[in-house]
N, C-alpha and C positions, 0 to 999 in steps of 0.2 A: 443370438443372446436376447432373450425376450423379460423387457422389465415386469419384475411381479409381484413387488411392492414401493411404495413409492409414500415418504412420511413427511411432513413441513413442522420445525419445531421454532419458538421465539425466545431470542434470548435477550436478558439484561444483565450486565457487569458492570459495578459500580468499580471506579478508580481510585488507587490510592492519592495519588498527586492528580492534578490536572496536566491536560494532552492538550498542547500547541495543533490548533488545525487553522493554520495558515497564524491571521494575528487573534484570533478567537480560543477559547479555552472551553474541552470538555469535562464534564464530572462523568460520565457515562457513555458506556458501548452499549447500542443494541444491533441483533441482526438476524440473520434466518439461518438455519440448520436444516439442508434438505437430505435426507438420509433417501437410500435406494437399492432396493435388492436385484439383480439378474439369475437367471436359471442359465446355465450351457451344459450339456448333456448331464444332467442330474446333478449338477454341483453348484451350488449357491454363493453368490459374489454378494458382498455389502462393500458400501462405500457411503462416506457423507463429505458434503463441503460446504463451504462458508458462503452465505449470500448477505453481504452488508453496506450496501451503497452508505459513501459518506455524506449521509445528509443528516437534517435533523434540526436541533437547537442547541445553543450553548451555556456557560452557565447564566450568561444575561438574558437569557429565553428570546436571542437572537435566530434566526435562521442562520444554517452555516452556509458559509457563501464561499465559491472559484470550485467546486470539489462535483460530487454527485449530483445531477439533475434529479433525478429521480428520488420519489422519496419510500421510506421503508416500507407504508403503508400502500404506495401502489405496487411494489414487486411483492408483496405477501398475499393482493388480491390478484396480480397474475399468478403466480404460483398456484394458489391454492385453485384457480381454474383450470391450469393446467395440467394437473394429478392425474387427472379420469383420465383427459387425452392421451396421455404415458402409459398407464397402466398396461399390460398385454401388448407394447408394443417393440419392435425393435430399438437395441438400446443405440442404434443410430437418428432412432426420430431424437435424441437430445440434440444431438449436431444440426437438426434439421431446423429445431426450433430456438434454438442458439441464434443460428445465422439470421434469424426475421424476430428474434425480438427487439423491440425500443429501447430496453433498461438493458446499461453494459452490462451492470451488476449479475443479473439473470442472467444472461447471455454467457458472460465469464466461467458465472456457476456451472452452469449445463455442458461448458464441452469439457473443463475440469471433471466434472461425473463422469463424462464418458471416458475419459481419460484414465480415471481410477479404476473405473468398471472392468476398462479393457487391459488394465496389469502394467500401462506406459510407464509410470512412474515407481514401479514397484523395486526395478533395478537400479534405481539412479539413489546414489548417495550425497543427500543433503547436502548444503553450504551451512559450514555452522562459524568459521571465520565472520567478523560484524564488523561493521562502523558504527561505532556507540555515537546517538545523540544527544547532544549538550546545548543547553537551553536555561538560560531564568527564570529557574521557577517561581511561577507569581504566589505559590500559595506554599510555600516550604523556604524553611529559613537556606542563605545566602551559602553556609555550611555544607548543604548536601551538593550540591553543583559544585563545590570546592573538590570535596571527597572522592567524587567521581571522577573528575578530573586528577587528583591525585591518583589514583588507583587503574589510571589506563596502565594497562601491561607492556611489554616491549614486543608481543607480536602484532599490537595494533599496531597500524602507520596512518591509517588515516580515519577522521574524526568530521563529522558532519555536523553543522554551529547553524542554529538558526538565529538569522540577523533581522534589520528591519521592527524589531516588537518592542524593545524600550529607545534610550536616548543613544544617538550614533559614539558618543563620549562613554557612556555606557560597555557599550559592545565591543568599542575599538577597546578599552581594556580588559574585557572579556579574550578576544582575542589573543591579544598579547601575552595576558597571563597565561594561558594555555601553550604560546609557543617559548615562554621561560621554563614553563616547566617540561615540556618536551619541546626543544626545539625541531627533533629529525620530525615533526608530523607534519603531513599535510592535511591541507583544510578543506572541507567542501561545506561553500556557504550557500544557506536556503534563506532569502530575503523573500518567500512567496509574494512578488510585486505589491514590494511593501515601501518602495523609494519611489520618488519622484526622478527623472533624470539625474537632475542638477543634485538630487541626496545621495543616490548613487555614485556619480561621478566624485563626490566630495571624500563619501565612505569611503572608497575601494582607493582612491589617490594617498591613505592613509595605512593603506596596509603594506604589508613586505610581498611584492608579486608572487615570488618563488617558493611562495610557503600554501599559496590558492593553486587547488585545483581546477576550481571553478566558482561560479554563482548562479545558484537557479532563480528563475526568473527575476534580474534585480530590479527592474523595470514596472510601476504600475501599468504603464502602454507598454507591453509589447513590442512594439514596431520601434522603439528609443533601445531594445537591446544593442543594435547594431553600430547605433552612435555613441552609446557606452563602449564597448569595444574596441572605439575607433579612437577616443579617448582616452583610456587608462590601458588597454590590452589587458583586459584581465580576462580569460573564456569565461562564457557561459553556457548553462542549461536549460532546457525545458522541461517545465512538471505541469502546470493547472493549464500551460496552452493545448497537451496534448488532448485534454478534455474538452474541446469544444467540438461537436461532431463535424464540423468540417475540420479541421483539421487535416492536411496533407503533406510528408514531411516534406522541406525545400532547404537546401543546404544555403548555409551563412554564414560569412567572416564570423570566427570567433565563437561558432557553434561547437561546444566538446564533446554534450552527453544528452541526452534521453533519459530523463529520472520517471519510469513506468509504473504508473499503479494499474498491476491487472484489474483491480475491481471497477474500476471508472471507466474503462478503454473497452472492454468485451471478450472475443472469445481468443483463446489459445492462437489459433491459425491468425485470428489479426494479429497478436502482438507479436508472431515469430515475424510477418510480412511487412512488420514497422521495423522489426529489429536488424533485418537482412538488410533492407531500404537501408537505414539509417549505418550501418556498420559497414557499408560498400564506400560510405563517403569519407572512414576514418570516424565517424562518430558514436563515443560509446554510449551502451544500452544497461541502466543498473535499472535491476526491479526493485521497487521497494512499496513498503506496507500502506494501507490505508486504513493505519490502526484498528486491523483483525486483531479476533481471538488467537490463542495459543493453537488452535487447528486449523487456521489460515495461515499463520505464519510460516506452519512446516509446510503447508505445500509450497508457500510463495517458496522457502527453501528448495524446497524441490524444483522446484517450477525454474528456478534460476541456476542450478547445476544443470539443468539439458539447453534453455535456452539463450543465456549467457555465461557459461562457463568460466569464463576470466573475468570475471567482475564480479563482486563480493556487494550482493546483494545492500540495501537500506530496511535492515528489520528489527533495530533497535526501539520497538517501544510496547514491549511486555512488561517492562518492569512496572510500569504503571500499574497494570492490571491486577485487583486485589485476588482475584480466583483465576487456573485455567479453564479449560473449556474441552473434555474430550481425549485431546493429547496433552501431557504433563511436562510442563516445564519444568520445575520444579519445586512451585508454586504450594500451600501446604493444603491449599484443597482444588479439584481440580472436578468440576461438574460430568455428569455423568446425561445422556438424554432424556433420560426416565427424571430429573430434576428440574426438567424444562418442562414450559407451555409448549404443550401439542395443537397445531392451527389444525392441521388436514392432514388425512391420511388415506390411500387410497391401494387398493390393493386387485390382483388377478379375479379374487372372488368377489370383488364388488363392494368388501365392506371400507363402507364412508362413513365421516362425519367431522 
């Protein structure tokens, strides 16, 4: 299968509400759309996927911080160097160049393309079961977080709460109200190491254990997850630690789950050889989004029916999003490629630009 076009396209999506990344707030997605054709005996494969490392600014023209190293503008200038290299060649040099790139982002992308190219994912049907997430919105009245929470259905059962971002008094009746109104749920809390120990230990001594599933990283250090644990028993999880390149997974009192952003981690064969690691020890593996487009989303879908089957993905944050992207959520307008910035395009006959 020999690649014999090869296109880079850049996108902006403005948001309706603002998107919680970590205790920061975005008004805006950007990211990259690498579209790709193959030849196999006279028959034409296209496929495109999402390149969007979480980095960037936020609305205080912050740097976003714990998330992407890399930022958009150096995987658009590797990208855009690598076209030529691709062009006319086997659609396994994407695996090839997956495995030695620097940016997960890229590297994720690239064995995802080979992945579509090569029909992987073409039998696997979606996860479309969610964990809706529930957050204080700083920029929409008190009302719509009510509503939402009203309106969870009775095949939810569990609800993902981000904590840690306003006053612990706050949130503990955030909580609360959510488990009056449904009691049967369970909780999965994201405090993105936004406690101190001693805030921590204070929070979580405040809830009803048996209603927590877990808490990702409740810990500013890291290394304090364990003595929380040993203090309250409440499990926890890991999300922004998986992103430091070293990273190696080591099993730990009190360790429950693995919360995976493909875009930050890299290629497909890492995440399955994290996921195998880590589920041998009893520790579950949910994928979840790194606030993609509505056509990252369906793969991470995808991606999480072959890779974690029993676990029901974290992909709740489209709503946000004022347009889709490609695949239609159901969104009332849903961008097309030809409405996007074309960076590079590179093709078997040569023609660039």
């Amino acid at each position: 299968m020999i690649l014999t076009s090869l296109s880079l396209y850049q996108y902006r999506l403005p948001l309706d509400v603002l998107l919680p990344v970590g205790k920061q707030r975005i008004d805006s997605r950007a990211g990259l759309i690498l579209q790709a054709s193959c030849s196999v005996e006279g028959k034409r494969h296209q496929a495109q996927v999402e390149i969007a490392p979480l980095s960037g600014i936020d609305i205080d023209q912050q740097a976003l911080m714990g998330f992407s190293r890399e930022t958009l503008a150096e995987v658009q200038s590797d990208l855009s160097a690598l076209l030529p290299k691709l062009s006319g060649q086997n659609i396994d040099k994407l695996l090839e160049y997956a495995d030695n790139s620097p940016y997960p982002s890229v590297a994720f992308g690239l064995s995802l393309l080979h992945a579509k190219l090569m029909g992987k994912l073409d039998a696997i049907r979606p996860v479309t079961a969610q964990i809706p997430l529930i957050y204080q919105p700083t920029d929409a009245p008190k009302s719509l977080l009510d509503s939402k929470i009203a309106a969870l259905t009775m095949d939810i059962h569990s609800v993902k709460v981000k904590v840690a971002q306003t006053s612990i008094e706050d949130e503990l009746r955030l909580i609360y109200g959510i488990l009056s109104t449904r009691p049967d749920l369970k909780l999965r809390l994201d405090a993105n190491r936004g406690f101190t120990l001693e805030q921590a230990i204070t929070f979580a001594a405040s809830l009803p254990l048996d209603a927590i599933e877990y808490i990702e990283e409740p810990c500013q250090n890291p290394q304090d997850n364990l003595q929380f644990y040993q203090a309250i028993g409440m499990p926890y999880a890991l999300d922004e630690s998986l992103n430091d390149p070293d990273y190696r997974f080591a099993m730990q009192n009190g360790l429950a789950a693995l919360v995976i952003k493909p875009m930050l981690l890299g290629t497909i064969e890492k995440l399955a050889d994290l996921i195998d690691t880590a589920q041998s020890y009893g520790v579950r593996c949910i994928l979840s989004s790194s606030l993609e487009s509505s056509l990252g989303i369906q793969d991470l879908a995808l991606l999480a029916a072959m890779l974690t089957p029993d676990e029901i993905p974290g992909l709740d944050t489209l709503s946000a999003f004022s347009q889709d992207l490609l695949v239609s959520s159901g969104k009332k307008h849903c961008l097309t490629l030809s409405q996007l910035e074309l960076i590079a395009q590179h093709d078997i006959d040569n023609v660039s630009h």
